[in-house]
Each structure stands twice: as structure tokens, then as C-alpha cells.
DOFI-384490 format. One record per residue (C-alpha): residue number from 1; residue in three letters; x, y negated, z negated. Coordinates in pm, 1 decimal, padded with zeros to 6 digits, always signed. Example, Ala and Ser with C-alpha at 12.3 -4.5 7.8 and 13.67 -1.06 7.14 Angstrom:
! residues 2
[atom 1, "Ala", [+01230.0, +00450.0, -00780.0]]
[atom 2, "Ser", [+01367.0, +00106.0, -00714.0]]
***
This chain:
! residues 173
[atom 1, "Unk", [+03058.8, +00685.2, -01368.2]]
[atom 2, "Unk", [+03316.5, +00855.4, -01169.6]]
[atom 3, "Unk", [+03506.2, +00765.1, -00887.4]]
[atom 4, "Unk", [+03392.6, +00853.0, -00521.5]]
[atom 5, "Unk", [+03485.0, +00732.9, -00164.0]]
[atom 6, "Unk", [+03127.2, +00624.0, -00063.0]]
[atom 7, "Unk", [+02823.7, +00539.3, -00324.3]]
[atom 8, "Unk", [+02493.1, +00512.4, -00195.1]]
[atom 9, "Unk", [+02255.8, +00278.9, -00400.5]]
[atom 10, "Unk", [+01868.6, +00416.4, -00322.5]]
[atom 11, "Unk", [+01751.7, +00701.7, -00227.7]]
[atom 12, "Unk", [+01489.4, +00587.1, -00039.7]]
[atom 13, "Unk", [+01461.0, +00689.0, +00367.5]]
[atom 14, "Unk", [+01747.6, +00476.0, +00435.4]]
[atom 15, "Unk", [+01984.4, +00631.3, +00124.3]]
[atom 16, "Unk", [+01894.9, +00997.2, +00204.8]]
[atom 17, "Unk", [+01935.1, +00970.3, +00589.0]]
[atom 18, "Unk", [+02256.6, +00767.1, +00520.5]]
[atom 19, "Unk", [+02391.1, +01072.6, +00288.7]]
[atom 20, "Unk", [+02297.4, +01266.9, +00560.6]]
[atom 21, "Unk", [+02542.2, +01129.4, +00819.2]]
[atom 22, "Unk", [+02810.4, +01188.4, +00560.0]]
[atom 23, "Unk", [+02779.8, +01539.8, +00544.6]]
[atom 24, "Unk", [+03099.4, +01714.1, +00662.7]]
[atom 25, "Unk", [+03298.1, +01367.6, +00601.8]]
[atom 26, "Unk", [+03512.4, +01477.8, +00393.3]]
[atom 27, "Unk", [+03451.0, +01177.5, +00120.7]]
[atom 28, "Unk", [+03300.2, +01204.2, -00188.4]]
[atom 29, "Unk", [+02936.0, +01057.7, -00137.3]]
[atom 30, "Unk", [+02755.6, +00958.4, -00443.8]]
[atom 31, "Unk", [+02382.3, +00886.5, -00412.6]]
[atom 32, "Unk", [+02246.8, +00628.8, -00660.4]]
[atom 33, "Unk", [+01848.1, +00600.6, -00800.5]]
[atom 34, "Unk", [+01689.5, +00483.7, -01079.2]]
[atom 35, "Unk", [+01452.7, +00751.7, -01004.5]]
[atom 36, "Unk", [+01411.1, +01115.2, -00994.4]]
[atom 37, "Unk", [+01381.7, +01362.8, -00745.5]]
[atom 38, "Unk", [+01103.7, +01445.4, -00566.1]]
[atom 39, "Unk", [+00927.0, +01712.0, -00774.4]]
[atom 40, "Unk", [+00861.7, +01530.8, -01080.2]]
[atom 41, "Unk", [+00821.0, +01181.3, -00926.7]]
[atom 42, "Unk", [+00595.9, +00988.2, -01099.8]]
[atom 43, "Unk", [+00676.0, +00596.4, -00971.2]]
[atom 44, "Unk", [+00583.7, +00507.4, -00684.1]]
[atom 45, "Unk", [+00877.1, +00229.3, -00630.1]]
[atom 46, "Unk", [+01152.7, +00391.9, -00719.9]]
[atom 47, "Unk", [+01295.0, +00789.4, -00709.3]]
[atom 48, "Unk", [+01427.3, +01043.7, -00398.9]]
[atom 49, "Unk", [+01212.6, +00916.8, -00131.3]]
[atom 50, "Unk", [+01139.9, +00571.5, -00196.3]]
[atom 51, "Unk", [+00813.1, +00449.9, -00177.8]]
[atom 52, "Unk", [+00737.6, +00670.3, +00134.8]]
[atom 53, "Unk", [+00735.7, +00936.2, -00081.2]]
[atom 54, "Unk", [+00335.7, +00844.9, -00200.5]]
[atom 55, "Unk", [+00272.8, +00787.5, +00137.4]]
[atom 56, "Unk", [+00047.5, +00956.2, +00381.3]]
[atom 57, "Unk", [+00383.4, +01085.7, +00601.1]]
[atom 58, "Unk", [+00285.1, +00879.4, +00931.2]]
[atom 59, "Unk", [+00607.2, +00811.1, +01160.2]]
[atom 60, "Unk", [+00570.1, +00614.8, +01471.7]]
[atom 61, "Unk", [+00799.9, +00800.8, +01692.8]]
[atom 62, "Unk", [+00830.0, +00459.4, +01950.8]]
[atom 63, "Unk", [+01051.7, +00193.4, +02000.0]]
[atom 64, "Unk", [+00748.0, -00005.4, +02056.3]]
[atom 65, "Unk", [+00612.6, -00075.2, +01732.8]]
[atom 66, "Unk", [+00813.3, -00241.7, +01443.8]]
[atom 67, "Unk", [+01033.9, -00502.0, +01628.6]]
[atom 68, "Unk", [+01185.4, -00582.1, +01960.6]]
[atom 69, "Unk", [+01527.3, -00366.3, +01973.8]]
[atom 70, "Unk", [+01660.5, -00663.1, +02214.4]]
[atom 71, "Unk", [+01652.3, -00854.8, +01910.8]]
[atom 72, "Unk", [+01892.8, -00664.1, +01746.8]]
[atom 73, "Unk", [+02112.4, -00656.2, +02003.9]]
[atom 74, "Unk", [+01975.5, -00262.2, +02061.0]]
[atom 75, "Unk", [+01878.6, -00097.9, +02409.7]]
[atom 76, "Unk", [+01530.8, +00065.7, +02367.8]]
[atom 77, "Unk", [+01713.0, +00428.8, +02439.1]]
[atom 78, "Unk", [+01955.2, +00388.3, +02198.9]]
[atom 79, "Unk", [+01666.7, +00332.0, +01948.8]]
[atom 80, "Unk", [+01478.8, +00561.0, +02074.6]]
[atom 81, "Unk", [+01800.9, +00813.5, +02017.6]]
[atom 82, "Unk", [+01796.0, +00712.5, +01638.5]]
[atom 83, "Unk", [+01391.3, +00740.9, +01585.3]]
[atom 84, "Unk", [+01388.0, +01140.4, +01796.3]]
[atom 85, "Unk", [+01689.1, +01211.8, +01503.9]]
[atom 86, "Unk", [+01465.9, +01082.0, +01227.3]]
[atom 87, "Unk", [+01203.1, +01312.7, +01389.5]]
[atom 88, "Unk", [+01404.5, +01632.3, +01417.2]]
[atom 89, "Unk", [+01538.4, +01573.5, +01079.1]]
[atom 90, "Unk", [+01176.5, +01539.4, +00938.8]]
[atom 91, "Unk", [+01048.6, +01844.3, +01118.2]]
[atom 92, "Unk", [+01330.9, +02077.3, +01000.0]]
[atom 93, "Unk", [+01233.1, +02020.9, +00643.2]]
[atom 94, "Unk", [+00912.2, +02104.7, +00708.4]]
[atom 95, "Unk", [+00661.8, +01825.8, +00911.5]]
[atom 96, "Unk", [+00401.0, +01996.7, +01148.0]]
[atom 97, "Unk", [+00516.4, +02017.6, +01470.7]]
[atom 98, "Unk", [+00172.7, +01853.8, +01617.5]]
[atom 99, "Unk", [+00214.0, +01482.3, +01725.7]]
[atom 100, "Unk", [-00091.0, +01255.5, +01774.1]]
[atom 101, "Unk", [-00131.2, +00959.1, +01984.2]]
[atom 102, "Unk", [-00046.0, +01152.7, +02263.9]]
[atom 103, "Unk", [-00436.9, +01184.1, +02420.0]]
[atom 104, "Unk", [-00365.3, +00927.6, +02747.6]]
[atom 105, "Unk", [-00753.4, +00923.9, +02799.2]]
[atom 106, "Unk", [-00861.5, +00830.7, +02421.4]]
[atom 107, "Unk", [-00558.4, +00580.2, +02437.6]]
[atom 108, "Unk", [-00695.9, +00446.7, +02769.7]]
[atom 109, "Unk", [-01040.9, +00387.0, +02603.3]]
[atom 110, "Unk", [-00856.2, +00231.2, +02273.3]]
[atom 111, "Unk", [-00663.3, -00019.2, +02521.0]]
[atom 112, "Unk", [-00947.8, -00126.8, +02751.7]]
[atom 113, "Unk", [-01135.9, -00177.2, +02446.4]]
[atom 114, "Unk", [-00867.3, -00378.9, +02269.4]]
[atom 115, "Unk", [-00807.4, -00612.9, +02568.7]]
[atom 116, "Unk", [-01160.5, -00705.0, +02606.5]]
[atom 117, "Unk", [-01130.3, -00819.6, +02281.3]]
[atom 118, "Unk", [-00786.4, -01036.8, +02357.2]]
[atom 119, "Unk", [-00579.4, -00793.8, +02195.5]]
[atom 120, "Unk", [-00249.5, -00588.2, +02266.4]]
[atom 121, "Unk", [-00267.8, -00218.1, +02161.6]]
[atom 122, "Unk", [+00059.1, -00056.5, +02143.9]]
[atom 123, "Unk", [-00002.4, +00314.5, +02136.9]]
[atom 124, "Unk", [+00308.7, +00585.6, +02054.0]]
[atom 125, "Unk", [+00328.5, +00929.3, +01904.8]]
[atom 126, "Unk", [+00324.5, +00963.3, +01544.2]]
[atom 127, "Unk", [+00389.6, +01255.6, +01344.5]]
[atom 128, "Unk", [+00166.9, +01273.3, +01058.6]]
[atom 129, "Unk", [+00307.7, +01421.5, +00751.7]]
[atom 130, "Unk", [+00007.4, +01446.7, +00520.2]]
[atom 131, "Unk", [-00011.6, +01308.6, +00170.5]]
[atom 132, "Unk", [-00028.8, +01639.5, -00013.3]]
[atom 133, "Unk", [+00278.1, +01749.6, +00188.8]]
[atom 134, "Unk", [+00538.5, +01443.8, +00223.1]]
[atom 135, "Unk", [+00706.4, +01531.6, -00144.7]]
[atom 136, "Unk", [+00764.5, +01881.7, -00048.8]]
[atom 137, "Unk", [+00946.2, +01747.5, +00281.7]]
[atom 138, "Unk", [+01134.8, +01500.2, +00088.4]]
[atom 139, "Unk", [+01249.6, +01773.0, -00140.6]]
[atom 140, "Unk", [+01369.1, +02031.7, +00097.1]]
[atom 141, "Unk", [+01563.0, +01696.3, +00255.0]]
[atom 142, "Unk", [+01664.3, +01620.0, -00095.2]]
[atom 143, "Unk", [+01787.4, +01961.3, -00195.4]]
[atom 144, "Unk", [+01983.6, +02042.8, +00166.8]]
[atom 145, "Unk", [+02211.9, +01704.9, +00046.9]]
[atom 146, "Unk", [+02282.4, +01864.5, -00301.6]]
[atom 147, "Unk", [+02355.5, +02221.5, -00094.1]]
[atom 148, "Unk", [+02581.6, +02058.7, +00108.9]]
[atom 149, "Unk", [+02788.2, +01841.8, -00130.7]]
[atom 150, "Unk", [+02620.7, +01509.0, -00160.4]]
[atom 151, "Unk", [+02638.5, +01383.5, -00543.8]]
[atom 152, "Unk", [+02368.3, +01203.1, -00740.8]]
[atom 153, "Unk", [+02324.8, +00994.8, -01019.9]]
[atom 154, "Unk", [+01942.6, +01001.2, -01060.4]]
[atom 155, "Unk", [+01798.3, +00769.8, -01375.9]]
[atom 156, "Unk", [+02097.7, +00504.2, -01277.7]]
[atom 157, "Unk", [+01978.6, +00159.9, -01250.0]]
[atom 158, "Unk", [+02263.1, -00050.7, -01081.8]]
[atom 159, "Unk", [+02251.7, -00361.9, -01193.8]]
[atom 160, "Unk", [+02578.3, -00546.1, -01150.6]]
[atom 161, "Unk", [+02856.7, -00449.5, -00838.8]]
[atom 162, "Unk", [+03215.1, -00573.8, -00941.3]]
[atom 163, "Unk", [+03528.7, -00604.4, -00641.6]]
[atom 164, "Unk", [+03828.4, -00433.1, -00790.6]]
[atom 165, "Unk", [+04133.1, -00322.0, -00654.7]]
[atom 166, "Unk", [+04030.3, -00168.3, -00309.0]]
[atom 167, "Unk", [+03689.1, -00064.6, -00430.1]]
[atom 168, "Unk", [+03402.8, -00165.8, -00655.9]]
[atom 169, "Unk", [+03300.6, -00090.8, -01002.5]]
[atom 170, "Unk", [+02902.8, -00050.7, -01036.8]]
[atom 171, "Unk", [+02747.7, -00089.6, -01323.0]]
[atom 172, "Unk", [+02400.3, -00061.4, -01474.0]]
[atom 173, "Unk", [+02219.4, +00085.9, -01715.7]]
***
């Protein structure tokens, strides 16, 4: 394998967004997956896009739903910051620019109906993707990383991460 200043192992949401912020870094940024890309994914665990890339495409656009951002030691604006870049990022490559959730008086009707019923409904945008559509996205996101100088190493299965030196040696098969 050769020798770069930052490997990224997945290529999931979290790898591609990471490679991403490296863009203009001036390091060498390798990105690591025992997949393939996004075309000719086959798996739904594994390749460019992680598992999101079978998906339906949904993105809840709040700070509201999947965890308390106190509890990461996070203001809700700051998170909020983070999710709208997500969003922007998404919609560049190609998401439709319609949002739903965003209907106040069908949410109003979902929440009374919810608390009569003891529960909490925690309404938000969401972008919705669309299953037939969420590869294509993925690739255009996928193919602006190669245009700009990200590396990969698709069909590499890290299995083992050595300290050497003043970097690591990864290994796999």
C-alpha cells in the first residue's frame, strides 16, 4: 500500500464527508473500502456509501431527533451548523430541493394526536432522497473526491493497524 498523510478506513457517510473536509489540505488522503463504488454496488454492508447507499435517502435535517447535542458536550446551533452542511452537500450532488415535514398544520394534527396517546412527536424537515436515486447522489459525491485528489483503495479489507515510527502500517487483505 503506499504511503499517505491521512487514510480513511470506510467509505461510508462518515468516510466520504470526512475526505471531503480534506480537500484542499494539502495531505495525501487515502480512502479505504472493502467495497466498490457506487455504480456497481452490489452489498449492502459494505462499498462507497455504506449501508445508506440501499437506503430510501431520508435525512432528518434537526437537531432534535437522534440524541441530545448537550450530551455531547454540543450547542444545538453548532449541530445544527454541521447537519445544514450535510444538507447542502447532499443537494449539490443532486437531492431534490423539496423538504417535507415542513406542513405546521398536518404536524399540528400528528402531535395532538400523538399526545392523546401519551406520546412525544418530534417533527423536523427531512429531505427525502428516493431509493432509485440515492446511488446516483452517492456517485456524483464519490466521483467530485476522485476529481479533486482524494485516493482510494476500493476491494481493501483492513484487517490489522500496526504503530510504527510516527505513523501506522495497515494491513489486510
Amino acid at each position: 500500500m503506499k504511503k499517505v498523510d491521512v487514510a480513511i478506513i470506510g467509505a461510508g457517510p462518515a468516510g466520504l464527508f470526512a475526505a471531503n473536509e480534506l480537500i484542499g489540505s494539502g495531505l495525501d488522503v487515502l480512502l479505504i473500502d472493502r467495497g466498490v463504488e457506487p455504480s456497481v454496488r452490489k452489498h449492502i454492508c459494505f462499498g462507497v456509501g455504506g449501508a445508506g447507499a440501499f437506503s430510501d435517502g431520508k435525512l432528518n435535517l434537526t437537531s432534535k431527533i437522534g440524541g441530545d447535542p448537550a450530551s455531547i458536550g454540543q450547542d444545538e446551533a453548532v449541530i445544527q451548523s454541521y447537519i445544514d452542511q450535510v444538507d447542502q452537500t447532499f443537494t449539490a450532488f443532486g437531492a431534490p430541493e423539496k423538504y417535507s415535514g415542513e406542513d405546521q398544520q398536518a404536524l399540528s394534527a400528528l402531535k395532538r394526536e400523538a399526545s392523546r396517546h401519551g406520546i412525544e412527536f418530534i417533527s423536523g424537515r427531512q429531505r427525502h432522497m428516493g431509493t432509485s436515486h440515492v446511488r446516483e447522489i452517492i456517485d456524483r459525491f464519490y466521483h467530485h473526491l476522485l476529481d479533486h485528489g482524494i485516493l482510494t483503495s476500493l476491494e481493501n479489507r483492513i484487517e490489522h493497524i500496526s504503530h510504527k515510527g510516527n505513523g501506522f502500517i495497515l494491513s489486510g487483505k
